[in-house]
C-alpha positions in Angstrom: 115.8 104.1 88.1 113.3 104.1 90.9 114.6 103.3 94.4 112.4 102.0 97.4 112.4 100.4 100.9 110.9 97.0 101.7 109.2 98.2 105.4 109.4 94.4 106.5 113.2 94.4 106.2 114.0 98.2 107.6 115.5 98.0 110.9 116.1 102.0 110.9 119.8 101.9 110.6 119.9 105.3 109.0 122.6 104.5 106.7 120.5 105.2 103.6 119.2 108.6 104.7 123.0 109.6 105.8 124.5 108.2 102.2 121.9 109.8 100.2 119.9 112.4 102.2 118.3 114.0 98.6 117.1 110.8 98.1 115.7 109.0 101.7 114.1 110.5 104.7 113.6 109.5 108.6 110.1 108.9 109.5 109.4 110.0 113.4 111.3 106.4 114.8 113.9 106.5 112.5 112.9 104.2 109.5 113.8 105.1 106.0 111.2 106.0 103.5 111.1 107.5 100.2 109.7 110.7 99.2 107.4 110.5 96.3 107.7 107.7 93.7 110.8 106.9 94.4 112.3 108.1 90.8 116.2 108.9 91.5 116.8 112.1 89.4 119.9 112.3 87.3 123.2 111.8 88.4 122.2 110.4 91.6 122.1 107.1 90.3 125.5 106.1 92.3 124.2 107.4 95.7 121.3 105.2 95.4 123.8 102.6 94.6 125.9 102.9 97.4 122.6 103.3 99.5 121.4 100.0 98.6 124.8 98.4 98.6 125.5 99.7 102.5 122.0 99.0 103.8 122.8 95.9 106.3 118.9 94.5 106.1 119.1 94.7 102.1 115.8 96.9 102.5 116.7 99.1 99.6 115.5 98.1 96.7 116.5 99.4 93.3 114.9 98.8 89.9 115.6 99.5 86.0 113.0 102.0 84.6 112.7 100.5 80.9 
């Protein structure tokens, strides 16, 4: 699973980074971004979840490694 943020849709809510801190960071205005590639290591598969579910602009975008 990879996870990332569409930049058009962040609004800087936090929600993400407080949900899921090991996977999201703040830039210096408060926008989420992910660090590296965005690969979710194991077991944290359900915080992205709950990242993307409780982001209010949908920025968080997750996708199915095959």
């Amino acid at each position: 699973m990879k996870v990332q943020i569409d930049p058009g849709r962040c609004q800087g809510h936090g929600r993400c980074h407080d949900l899921a801190p090991g996977l999201f960071e703040e830039d210096d205005e408060g926008y989420g971004r992910v660090p590296g590639d965005g690969a979710v290591p194991p077991g944290q598969e359900q915080a992205a979840r709950l990242a993307a579910a409780n982001c209010p602009e949908r920025a968080v975008v997750l996708t199915e490694e095959a």
